[in-house]
C-alpha positions in Angstrom: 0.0 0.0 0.0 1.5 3.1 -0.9 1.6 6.7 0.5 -1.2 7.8 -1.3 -3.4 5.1 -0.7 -2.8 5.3 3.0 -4.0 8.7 3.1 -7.2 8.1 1.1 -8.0 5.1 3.2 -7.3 7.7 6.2 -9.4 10.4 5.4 -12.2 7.5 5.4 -12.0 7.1 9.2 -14.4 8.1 11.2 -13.4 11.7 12.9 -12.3 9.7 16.6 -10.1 7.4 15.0 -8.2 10.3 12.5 -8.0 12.0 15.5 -6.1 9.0 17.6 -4.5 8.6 14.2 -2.8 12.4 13.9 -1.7 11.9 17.6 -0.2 9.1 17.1 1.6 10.5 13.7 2.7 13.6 15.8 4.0 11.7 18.3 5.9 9.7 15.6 7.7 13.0 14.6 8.4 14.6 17.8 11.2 12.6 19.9 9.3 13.2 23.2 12.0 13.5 26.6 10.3 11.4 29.0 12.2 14.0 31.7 10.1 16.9 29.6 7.4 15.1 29.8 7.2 14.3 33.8 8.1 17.5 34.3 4.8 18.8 32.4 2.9 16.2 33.8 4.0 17.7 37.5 2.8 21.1 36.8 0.1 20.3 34.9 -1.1 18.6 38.2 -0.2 21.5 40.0 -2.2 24.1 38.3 -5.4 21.2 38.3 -4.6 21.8 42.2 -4.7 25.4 42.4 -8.0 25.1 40.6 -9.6 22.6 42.1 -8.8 24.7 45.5 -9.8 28.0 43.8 -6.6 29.9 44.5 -6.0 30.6 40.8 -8.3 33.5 38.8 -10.1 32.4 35.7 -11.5 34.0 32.3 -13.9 33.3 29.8 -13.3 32.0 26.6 -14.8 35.7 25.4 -11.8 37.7 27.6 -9.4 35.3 26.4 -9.9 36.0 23.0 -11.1 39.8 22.8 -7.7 40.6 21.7 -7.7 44.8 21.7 
């Protein structure tokens, strides 16, 4: 199966799976650092905290982009 036919055949999936399919193609390309990656994954967790607790100030979607 070539190139071309693998794209065609993509662009048949269903939206979830081209979805799952891109991220995993993007993931192919990018040579992830798994120290990067825990280190994300640390303060990701902390900023979930600080919500969760309400210590951290939030926008709307409409402030965030009403770009002046």
């Amino acid at each position: 199966m070539g190139v071309n036919e693998i794209i065609e055949s993509s662009l048949e999936l269903p939206i979830e799976q081209r979805v799952v399919l891109a991220d995993l193609l993007t993931q192919s390309l990018n040579n992830i650092d798994s120290e990067i990656e825990k280190n994300w994954f640390i303060e990701v967790q902390r900023r979930l905290d600080l919500f969760d607790a309400g210590l951290v100030e939030t926008i709307t979607e409409e402030q965030f982009f009403n770009v002046n």
